[in-house]
C-alpha positions in Angstrom: 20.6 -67.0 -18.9 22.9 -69.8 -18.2 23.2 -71.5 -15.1 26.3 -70.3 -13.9 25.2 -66.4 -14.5 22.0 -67.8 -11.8 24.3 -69.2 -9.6 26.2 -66.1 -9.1 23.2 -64.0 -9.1 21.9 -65.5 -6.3 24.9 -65.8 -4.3 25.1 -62.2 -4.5 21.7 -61.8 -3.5 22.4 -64.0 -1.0 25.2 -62.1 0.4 23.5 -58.8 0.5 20.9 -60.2 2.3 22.8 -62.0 5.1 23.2 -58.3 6.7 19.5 -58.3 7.5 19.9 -61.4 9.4 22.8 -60.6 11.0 21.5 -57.4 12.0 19.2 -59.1 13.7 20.6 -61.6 15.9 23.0 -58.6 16.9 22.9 -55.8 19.1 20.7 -53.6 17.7 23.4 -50.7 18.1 26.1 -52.0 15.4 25.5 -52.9 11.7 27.8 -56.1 10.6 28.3 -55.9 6.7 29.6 -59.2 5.1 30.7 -56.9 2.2 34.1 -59.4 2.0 31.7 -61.9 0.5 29.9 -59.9 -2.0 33.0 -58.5 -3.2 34.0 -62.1 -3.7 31.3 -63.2 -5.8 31.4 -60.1 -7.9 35.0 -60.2 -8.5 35.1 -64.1 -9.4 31.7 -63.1 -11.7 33.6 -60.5 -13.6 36.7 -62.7 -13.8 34.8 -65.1 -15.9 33.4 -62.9 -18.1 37.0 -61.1 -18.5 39.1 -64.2 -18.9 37.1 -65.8 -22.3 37.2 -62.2 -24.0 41.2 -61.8 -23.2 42.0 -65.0 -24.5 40.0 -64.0 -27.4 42.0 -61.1 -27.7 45.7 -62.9 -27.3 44.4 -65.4 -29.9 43.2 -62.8 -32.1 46.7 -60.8 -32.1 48.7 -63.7 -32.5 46.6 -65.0 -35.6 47.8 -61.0 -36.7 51.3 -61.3 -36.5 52.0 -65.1 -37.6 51.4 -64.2 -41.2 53.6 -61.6 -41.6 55.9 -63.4 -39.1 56.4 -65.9 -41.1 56.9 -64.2 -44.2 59.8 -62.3 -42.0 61.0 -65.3 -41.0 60.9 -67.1 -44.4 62.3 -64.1 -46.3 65.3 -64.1 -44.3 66.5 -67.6 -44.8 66.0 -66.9 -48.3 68.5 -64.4 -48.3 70.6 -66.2 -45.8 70.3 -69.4 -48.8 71.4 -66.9 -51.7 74.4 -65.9 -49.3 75.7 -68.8 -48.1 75.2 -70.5 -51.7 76.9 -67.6 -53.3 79.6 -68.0 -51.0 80.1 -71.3 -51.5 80.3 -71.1 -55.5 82.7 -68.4 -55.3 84.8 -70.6 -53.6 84.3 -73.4 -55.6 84.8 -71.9 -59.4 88.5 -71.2 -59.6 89.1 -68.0 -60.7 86.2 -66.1 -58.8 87.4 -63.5 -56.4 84.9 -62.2 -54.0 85.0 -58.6 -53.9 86.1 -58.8 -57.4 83.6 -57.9 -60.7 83.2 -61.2 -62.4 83.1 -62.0 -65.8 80.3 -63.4 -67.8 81.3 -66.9 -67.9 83.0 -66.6 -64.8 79.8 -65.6 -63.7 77.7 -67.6 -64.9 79.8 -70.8 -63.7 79.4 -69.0 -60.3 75.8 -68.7 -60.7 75.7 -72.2 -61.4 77.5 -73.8 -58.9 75.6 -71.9 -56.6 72.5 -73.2 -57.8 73.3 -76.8 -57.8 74.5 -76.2 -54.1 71.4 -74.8 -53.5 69.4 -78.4 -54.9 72.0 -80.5 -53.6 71.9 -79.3 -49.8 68.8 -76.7 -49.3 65.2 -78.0 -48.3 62.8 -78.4 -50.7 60.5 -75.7 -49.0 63.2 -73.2 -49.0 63.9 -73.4 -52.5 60.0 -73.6 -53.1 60.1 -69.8 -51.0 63.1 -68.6 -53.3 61.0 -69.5 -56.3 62.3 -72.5 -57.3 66.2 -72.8 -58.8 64.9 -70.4 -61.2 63.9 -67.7 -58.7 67.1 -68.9 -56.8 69.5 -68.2 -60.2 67.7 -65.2 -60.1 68.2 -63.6 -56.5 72.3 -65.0 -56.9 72.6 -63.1 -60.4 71.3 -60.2 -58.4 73.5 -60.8 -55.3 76.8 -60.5 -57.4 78.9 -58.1 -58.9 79.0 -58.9 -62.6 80.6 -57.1 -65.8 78.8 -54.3 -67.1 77.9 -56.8 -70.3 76.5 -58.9 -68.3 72.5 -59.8 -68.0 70.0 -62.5 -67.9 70.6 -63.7 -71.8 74.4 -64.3 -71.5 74.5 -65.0 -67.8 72.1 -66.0 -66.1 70.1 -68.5 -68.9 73.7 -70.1 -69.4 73.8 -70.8 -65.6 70.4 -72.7 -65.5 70.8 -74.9 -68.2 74.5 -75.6 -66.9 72.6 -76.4 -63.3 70.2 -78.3 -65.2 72.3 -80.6 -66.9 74.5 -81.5 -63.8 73.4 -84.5 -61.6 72.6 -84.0 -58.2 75.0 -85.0 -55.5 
């Protein structure tokens, strides 16, 4: 036993046997229970044995939701990224319309200004969540609304090596 778990022990001890002598200095008529006291010591006895085991608990949970938390939270800038970069490239390459089907070298041109916007301004750990400028490429060639014709041979590999072979800003 530790020395705290004696400590408390005998003060309860101590306050259940402080009735005997009070009872006898009293009148011998009344009974005087310190019960106040021992309730004291109890409750302070089970508050530090409840107190380790809930902070266990909190600490527990929150180790529970941080993974997937951050995944959430990680998963959402991604998409926010391929939005905004998106965005930006259909702004930037005349000719693309948003809304509008693109063509396959309108859309690859998109997809590659989106990905150099992407290196040039997104953090390094963002675009390491996305899966690098090739999972980035990826989730923008996804994200837009390309010719029938279109797919990863005529569109999308264009768009990387066009991404590749422009400097960064």
């Amino acid at each position: 036993m530790t020395p705290r778990i004696l400590e408390r022990s005998a003060a309860m001890l101590a306050a259940f046997a402080a009735p005997q002598a009070a009872l006898a200095a009293a009148d011998p008529a009344s009974a005087v229970l310190p019960w106040g006291d021992a309730l004291a010591a109890a409750a302070q006895g089970a508050g530090a044995a409840i107190v380790p085991v809930a902070a266990a608990a909190a600490t527990a949970a929150l180790a529970r939701v941080a993974g997937p938390l951050r995944l959430l939270v990680a998963n959402t800038l991604v998409e926010r990224l391929v939005r905004n970069v998106g965005d930006y490239a259909l702004n930037a390459v005349a000719g693309a319309v948003k809304g509008r089907t693109l063509t396959v070298p309108l859309g690859s041109a998109v997809i590659a200004a989106a990905v150099q916007r992407a290196a040039d301004q997104a953090p390094a750990w963002l675009l390491k969540e996305a899966g690098g400028l090739d999972g980035l490429a990826e989730k923008v060639f996804r994200s837009l609304p390309l010719d029938a014709d279109a797919d990863a041979a005529n569109t999308l590999r264009p768009a990387l090596e066009a991404a590749r072979r422009r400097p960064p800003a």
